[in-house]
DRENZA-37685 format. One record per residue (C-alpha): residue number from 1; residue in three letters; z, x, y. Coordinates in Angstrom, 2 decimals, decimal comma, always signed. Example, Ala and Ser with C-alpha at 12.3 -4.5 7.8 and 13.67 -1.06 7.14 Angstrom:
ATOM/1/ALA/+7,80/+12,30/-4,50
ATOM/2/SER/+7,14/+13,67/-1,06
***
This chain:
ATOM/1/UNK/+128,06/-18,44/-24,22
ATOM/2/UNK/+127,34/-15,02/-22,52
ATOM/3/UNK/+128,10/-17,05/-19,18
ATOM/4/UNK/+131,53/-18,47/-20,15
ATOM/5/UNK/+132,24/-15,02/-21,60
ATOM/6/UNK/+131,64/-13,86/-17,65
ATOM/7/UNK/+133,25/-16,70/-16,24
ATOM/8/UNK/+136,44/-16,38/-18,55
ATOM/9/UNK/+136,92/-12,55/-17,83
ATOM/10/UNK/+136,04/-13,08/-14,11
ATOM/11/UNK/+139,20/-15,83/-14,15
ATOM/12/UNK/+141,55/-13,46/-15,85
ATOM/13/UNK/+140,50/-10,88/-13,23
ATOM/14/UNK/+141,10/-13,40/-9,98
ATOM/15/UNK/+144,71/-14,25/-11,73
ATOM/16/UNK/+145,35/-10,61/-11,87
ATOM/17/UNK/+144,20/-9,77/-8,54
ATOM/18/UNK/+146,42/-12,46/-6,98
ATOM/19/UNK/+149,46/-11,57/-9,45
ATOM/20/UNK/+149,02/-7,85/-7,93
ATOM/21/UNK/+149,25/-9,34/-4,03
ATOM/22/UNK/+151,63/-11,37/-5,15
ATOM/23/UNK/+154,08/-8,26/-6,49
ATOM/24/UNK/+153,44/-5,70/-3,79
ATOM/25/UNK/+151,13/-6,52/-0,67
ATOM/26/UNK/+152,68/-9,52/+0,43
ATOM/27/UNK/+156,35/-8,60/+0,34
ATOM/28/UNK/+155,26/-5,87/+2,11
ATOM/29/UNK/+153,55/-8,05/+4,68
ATOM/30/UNK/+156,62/-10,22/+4,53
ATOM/31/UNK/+159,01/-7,05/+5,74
ATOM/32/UNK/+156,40/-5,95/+8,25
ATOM/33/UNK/+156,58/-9,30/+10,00
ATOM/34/UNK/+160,52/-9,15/+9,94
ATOM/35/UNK/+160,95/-5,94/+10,85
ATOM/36/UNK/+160,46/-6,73/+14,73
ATOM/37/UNK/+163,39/-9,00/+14,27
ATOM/38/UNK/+165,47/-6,59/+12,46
ATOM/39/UNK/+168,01/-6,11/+15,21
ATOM/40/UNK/+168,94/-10,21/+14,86
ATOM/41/UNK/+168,55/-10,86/+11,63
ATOM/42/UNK/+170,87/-9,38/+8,29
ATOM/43/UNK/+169,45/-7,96/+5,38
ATOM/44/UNK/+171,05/-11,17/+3,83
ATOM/45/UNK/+168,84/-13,27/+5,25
ATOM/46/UNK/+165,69/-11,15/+4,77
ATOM/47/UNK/+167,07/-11,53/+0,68
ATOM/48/UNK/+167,38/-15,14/+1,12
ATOM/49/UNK/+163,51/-15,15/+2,19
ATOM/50/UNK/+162,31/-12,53/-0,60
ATOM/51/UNK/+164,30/-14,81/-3,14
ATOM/52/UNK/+162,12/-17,85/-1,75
ATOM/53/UNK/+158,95/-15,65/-2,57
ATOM/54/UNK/+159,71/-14,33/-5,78
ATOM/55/UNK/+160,43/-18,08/-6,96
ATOM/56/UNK/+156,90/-19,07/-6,03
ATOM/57/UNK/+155,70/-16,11/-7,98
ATOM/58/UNK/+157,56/-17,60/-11,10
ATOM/59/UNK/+156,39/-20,18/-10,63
ATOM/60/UNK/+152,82/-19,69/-10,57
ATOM/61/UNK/+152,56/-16,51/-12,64
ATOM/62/UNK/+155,59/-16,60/-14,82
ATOM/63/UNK/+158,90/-14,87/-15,51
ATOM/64/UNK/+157,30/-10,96/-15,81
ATOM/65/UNK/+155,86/-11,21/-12,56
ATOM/66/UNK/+158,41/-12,56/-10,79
ATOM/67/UNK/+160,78/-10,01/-12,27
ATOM/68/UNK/+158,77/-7,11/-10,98
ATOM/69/UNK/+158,43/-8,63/-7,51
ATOM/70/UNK/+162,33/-8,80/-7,45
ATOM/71/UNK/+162,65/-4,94/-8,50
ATOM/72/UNK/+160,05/-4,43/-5,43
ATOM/73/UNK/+161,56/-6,97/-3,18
ATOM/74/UNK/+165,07/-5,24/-3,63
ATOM/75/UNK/+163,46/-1,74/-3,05
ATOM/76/UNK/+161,95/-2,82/+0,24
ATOM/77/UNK/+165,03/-4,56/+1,14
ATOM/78/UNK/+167,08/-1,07/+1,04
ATOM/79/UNK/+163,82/+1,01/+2,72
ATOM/80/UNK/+163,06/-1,54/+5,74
ATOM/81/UNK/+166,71/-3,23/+6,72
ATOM/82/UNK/+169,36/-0,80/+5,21
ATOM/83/UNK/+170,56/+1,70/+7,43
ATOM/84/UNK/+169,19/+4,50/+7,09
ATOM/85/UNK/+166,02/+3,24/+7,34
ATOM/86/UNK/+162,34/+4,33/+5,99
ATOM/87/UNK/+164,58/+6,12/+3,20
ATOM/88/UNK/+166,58/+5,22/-0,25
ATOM/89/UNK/+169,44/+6,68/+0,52
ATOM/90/UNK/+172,69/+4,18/+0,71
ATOM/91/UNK/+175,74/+5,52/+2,97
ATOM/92/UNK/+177,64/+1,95/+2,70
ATOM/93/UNK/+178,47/+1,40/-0,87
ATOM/94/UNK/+179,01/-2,10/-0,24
ATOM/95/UNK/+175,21/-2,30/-0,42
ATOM/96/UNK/+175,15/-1,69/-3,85
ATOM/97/UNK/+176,85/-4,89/-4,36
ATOM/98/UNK/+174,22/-6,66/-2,35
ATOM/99/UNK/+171,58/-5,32/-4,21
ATOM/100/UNK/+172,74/-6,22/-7,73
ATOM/101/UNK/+173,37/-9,69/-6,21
ATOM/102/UNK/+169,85/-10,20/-4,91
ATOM/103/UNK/+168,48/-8,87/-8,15
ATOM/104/UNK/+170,23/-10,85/-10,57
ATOM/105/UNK/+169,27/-13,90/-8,40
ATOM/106/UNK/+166,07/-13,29/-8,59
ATOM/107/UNK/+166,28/-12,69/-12,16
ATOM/108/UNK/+167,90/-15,98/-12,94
ATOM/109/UNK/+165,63/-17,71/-10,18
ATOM/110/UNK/+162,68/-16,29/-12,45
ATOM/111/UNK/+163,85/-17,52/-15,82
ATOM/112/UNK/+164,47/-21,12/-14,30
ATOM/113/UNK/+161,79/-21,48/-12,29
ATOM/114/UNK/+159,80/-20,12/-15,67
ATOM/115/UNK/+161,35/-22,55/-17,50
ATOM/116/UNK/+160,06/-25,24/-15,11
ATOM/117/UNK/+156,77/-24,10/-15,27
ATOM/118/UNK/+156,57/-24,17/-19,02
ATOM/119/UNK/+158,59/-27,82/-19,36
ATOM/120/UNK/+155,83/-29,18/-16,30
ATOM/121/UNK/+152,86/-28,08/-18,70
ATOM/122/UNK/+154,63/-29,12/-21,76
ATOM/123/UNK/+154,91/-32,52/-20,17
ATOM/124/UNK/+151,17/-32,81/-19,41
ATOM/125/UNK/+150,17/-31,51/-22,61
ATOM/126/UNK/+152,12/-34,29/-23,93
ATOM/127/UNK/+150,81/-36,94/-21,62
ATOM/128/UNK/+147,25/-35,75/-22,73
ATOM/129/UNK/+148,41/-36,62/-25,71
ATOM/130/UNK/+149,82/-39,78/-25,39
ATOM/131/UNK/+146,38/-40,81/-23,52
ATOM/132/UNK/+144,55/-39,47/-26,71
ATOM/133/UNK/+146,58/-41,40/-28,88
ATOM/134/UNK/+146,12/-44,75/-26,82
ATOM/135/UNK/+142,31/-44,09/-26,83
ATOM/136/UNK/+142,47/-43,53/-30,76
ATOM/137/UNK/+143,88/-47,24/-31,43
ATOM/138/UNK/+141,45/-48,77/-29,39
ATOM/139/UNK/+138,33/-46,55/-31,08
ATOM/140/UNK/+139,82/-48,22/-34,28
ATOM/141/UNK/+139,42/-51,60/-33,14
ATOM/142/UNK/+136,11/-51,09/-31,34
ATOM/143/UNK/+134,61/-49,51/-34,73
ATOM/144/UNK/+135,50/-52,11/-36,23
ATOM/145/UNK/+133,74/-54,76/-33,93
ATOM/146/UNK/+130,86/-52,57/-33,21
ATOM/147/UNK/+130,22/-52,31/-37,24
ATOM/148/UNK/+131,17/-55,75/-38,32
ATOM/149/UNK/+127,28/-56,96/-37,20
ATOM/150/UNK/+125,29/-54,39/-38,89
ATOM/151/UNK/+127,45/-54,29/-42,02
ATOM/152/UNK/+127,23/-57,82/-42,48
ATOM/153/UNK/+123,66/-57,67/-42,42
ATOM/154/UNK/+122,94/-55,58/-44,78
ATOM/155/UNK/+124,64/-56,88/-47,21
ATOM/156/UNK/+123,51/-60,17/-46,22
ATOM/157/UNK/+120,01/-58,57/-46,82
ATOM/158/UNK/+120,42/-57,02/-49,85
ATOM/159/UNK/+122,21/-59,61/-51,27
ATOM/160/UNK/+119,01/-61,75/-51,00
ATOM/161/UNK/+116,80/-58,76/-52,31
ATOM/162/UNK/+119,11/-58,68/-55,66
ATOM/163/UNK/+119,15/-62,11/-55,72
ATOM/164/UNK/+116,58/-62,73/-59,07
ATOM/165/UNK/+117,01/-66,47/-58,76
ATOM/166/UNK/+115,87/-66,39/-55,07
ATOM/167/UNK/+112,25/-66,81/-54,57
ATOM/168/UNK/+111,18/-64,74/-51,93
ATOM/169/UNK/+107,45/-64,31/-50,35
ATOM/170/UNK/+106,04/-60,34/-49,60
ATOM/171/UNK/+106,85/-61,02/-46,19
ATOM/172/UNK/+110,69/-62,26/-46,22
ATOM/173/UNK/+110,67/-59,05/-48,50
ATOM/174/UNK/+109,62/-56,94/-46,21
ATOM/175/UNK/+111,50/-58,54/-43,41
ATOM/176/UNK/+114,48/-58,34/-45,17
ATOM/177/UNK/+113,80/-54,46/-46,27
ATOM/178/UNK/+113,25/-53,87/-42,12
ATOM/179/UNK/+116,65/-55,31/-41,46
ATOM/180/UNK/+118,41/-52,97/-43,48
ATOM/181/UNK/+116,43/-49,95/-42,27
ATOM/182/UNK/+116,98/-50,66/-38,70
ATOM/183/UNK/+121,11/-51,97/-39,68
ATOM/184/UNK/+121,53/-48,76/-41,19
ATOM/185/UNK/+120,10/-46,52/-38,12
ATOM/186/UNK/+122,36/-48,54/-35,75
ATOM/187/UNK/+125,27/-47,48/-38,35
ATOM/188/UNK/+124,40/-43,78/-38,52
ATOM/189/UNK/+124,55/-44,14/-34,74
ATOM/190/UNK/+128,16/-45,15/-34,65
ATOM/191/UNK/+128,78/-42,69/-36,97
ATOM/192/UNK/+127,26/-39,76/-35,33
ATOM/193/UNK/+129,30/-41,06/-32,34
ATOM/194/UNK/+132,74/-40,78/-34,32
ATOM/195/UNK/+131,88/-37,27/-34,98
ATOM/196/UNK/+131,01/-36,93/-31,47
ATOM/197/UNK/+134,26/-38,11/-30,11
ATOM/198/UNK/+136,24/-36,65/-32,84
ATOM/199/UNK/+135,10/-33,42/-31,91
ATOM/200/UNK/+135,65/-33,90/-28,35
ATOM/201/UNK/+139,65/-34,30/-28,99
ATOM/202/UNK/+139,32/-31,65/-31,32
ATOM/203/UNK/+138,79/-29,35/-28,40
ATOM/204/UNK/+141,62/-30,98/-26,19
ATOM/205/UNK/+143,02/-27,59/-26,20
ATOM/206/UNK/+140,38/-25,40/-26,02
ATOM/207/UNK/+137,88/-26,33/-23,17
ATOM/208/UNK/+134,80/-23,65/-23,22
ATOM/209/UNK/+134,33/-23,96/-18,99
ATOM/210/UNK/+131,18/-22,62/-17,73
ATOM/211/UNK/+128,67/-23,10/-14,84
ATOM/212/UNK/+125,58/-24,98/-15,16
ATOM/213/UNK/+122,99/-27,18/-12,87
ATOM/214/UNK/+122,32/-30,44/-13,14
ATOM/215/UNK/+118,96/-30,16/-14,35
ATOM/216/UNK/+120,76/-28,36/-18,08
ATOM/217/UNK/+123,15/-31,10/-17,70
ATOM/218/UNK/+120,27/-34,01/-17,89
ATOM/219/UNK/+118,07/-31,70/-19,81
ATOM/220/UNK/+121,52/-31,62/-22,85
ATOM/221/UNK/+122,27/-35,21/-23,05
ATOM/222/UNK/+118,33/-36,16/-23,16
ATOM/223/UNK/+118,29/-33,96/-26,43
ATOM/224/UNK/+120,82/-35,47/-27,87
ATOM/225/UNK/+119,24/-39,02/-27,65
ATOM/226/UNK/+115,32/-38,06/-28,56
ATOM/227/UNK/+114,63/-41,75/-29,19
ATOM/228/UNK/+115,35/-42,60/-25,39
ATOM/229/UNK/+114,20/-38,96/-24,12
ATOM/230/UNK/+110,47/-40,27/-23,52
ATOM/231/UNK/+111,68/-43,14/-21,13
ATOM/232/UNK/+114,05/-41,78/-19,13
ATOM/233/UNK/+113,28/-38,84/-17,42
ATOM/234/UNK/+110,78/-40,49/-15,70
ATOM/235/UNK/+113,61/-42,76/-14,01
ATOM/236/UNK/+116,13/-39,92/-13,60
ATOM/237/UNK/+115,81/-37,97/-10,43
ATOM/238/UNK/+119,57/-36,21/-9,51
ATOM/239/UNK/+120,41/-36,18/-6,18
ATOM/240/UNK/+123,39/-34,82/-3,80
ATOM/241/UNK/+124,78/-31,87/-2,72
ATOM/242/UNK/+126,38/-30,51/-6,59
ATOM/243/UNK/+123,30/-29,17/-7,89
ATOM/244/UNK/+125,48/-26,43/-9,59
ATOM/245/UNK/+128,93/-27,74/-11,95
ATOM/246/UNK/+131,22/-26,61/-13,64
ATOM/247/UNK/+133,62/-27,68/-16,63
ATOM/248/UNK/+132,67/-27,93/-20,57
ATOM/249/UNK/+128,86/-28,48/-20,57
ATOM/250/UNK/+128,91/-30,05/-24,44
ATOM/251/UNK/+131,62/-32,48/-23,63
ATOM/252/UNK/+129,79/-33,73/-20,59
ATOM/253/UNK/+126,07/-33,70/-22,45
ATOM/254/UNK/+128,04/-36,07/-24,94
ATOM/255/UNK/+128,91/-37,87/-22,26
ATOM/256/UNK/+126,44/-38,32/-20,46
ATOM/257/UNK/+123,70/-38,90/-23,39
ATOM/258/UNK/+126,06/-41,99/-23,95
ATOM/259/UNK/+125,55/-43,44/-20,61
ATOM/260/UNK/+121,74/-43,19/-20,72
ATOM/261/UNK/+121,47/-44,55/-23,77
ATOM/262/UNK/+123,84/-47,54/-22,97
ATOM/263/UNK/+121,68/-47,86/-19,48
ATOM/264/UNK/+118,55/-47,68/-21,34
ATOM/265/UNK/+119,73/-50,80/-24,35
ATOM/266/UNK/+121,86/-53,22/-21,79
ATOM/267/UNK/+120,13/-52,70/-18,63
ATOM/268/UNK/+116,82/-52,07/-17,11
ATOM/269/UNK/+114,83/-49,56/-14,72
ATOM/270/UNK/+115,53/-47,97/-11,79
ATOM/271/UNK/+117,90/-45,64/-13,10
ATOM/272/UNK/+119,74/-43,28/-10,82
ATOM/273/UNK/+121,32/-40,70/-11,23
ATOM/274/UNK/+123,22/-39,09/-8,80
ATOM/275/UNK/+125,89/-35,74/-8,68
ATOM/276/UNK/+127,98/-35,07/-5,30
ATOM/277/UNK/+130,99/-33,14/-4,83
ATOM/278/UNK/+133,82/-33,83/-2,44
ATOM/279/UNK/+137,28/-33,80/-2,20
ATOM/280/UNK/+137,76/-31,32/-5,02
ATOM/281/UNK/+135,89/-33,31/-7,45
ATOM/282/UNK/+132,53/-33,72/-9,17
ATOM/283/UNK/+131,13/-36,92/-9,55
ATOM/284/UNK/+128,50/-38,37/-11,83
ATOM/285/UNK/+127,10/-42,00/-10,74
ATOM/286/UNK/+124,56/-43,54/-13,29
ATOM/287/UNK/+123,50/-46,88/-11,51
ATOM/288/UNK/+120,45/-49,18/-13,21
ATOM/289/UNK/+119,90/-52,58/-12,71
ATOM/290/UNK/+121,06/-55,36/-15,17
ATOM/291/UNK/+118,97/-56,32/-18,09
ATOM/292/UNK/+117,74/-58,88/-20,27
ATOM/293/UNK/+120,88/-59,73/-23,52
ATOM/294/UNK/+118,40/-59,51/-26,44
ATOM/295/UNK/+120,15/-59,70/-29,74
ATOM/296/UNK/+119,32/-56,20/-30,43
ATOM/297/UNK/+121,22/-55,02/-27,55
ATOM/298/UNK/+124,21/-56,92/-28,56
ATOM/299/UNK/+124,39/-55,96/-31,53
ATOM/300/UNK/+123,77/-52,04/-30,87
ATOM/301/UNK/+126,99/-52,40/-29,28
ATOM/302/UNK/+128,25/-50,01/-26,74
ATOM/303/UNK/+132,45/-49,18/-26,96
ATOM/304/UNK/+131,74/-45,99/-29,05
ATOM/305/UNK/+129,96/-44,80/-26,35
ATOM/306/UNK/+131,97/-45,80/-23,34
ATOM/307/UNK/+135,41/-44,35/-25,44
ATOM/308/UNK/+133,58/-41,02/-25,94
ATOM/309/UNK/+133,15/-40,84/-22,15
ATOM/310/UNK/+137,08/-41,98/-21,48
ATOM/311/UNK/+138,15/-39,00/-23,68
ATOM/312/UNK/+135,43/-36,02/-21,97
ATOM/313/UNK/+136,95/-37,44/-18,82
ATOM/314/UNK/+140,63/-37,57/-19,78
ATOM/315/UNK/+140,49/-33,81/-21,20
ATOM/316/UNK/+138,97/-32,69/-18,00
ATOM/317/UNK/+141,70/-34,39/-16,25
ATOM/318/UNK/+139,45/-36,95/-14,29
ATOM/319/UNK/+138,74/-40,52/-14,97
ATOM/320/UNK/+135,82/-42,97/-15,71
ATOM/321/UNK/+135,09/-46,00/-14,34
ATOM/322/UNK/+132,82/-48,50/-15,15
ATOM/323/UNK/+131,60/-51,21/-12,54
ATOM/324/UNK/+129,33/-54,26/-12,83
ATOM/325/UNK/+128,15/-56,28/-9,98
ATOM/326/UNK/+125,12/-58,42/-8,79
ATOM/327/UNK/+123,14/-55,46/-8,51
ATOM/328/UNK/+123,26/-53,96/-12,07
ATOM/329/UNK/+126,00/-51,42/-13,75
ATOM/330/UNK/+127,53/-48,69/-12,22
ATOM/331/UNK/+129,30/-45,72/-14,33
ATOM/332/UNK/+131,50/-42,99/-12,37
ATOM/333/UNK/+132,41/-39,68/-14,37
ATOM/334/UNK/+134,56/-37,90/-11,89
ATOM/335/UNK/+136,70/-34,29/-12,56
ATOM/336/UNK/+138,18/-31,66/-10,49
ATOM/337/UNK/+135,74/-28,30/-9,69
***
């Protein structure tokens, strides 16, 4: 927590560093590189090029911002490329006009180009949203598959155990008493899952990003599945360059603890596990080779698991994929650094 806290503050600080170029260094820079030309170029157009600048400002900073760097933009306007220059003193008081022009251009250009900025992240806010939603509908009819199996046979089970006219021996007993112990783990799974991915659209809008290896990565989702945490470590060995990540470390444990517990019931040794980054991107790759269909394994079921990975990837803006071949299953969990 103590990291995020660091990284969080040390984000706020890099925005307000650049904001700070952004309002007085590089205008500056801007007039420095113009002034050379001054002689065959109008203050008009050196206006026309500050308005350019202080739109990009609104746009990636917002309408305060770009405001100020229109109030500093028209101030180094009159010092650099009004006569007199290096001073703020205005003999021609046509000037005045210009500089009430420029400034309530680049007042207006903030507010609209503000406005864009807000409508752009309302819009993917509300394509997040829409994805969610789409995901929700097909949880609904997954759960519904993936509990059909174990419900049935438990009440199949118990049925038989009530049943006083049913002659059964101490062994169908007991048989029948181990089916509805191991049914009902394999439904607190699925529901432990639901809370898991409920939880994970829960914090749509509040990711907690931090940076983290690989190893706390592995070492997260293993903890989360202690049944499976004595087999696979021994197959897991990361590789690649991105030994350190970034992004929402309990999202991607859930995530993650899904796929090796899917690899570990539907397929079968070597498992690997690899993390690269390129492009802009993290990627995980979990790879193992196919395995046998034992009834168990069909019936443990496995769209709970694959729908909590859709959602960590969709709320971290990247995508999952999920690719079978002669060689086994392949699942990629890829999202931007």
């Amino acid at each position: 927590m103590a990291l995020a806290y660091l990284q969080k503050n040390s984000g706020w600080r890099h925005s307000l560093l650049w904001s700070v170029s952004g309002i007085l260094l590089l205008p500056v820079l801007g007039c420095l590189l113009l002034i050379p030309l001054r002689e065959a170029i109008s203050p008009t157009d050196v206006a026309m090029l500050l308005l350019l600048w202080i739109s990009a400002m609104a746009l990636q900073f917002g309408k305060a911002p770009a405001m100020l760097t229109t109030i500093w933009s028209v101030l180094l306007l009159n010092w650099c490329f009004v006569p007199p220059y290096y001073t703020l003193n205005v003999h021609d008081i046509s000037n005045f006009i210009s500089f009430f022009v420029m400034a309530a251009f680049g007042v207006f250009i903030s507010y609209l180009s503000d406005r864009l900025r807000q409508q752009l992240h309302t819009s993917a806010q509300q394509q997040l949203q829409v994805e969610l939603e789409q995901q929700r509908a097909v949880l609904l009819r997954s759960l519904s598959h993936d509990l059909r199996t174990p419900l049935a046979t438990i009440m199949g089970a118990s049925s038989m155990l009530a049943d006083t006219d049913l002659q059964l021996s101490a062994e169908q007993r007991q048989q029948q008493a181990q089916n509805i112990y191991q049914q009902s783990l394999l439904l607190n799974q699925h529901f432990e899952k639901v809370l898991e991915l409920s939880k994970a659209q829960l914090m749509r809008d509040s990711l907690r990003i931090s940076v983290f290896s690989a190893d706390d990565l592995i070492a997260g989702a293993l903890a989360r599945r202690s049944d499976d945490a004595g087999l696979m470590p021994v197959c897991l060995r990361p590789e690649g360059a991105a030994q350190q990540l970034s992004g929402d470390l309990e999202l991607l444990e859930m995530a993650l603890a899904n796929l090796l517990e899917n690899a570990h019931r539907h397929g079968a040794p070597p498992y690997q596990l690899v993390f690269s980054a390129a492009d802009g991107h993290y990627q995980l790759r979990l790879h193992n080779a196919p395995g046998e269909k034992r009834q168990t394994q069909r019936d443990s079921g496995t769209g709970l698991g694959l729908r909590i990975c859709q959602t960590v990837a969709a709320l971290h803006r990247g995508r999952f994929v999920l690719e079978h071949n002669a060689t086994g299953v392949t699942a990629l969990l890829e999202w931007p650094q």
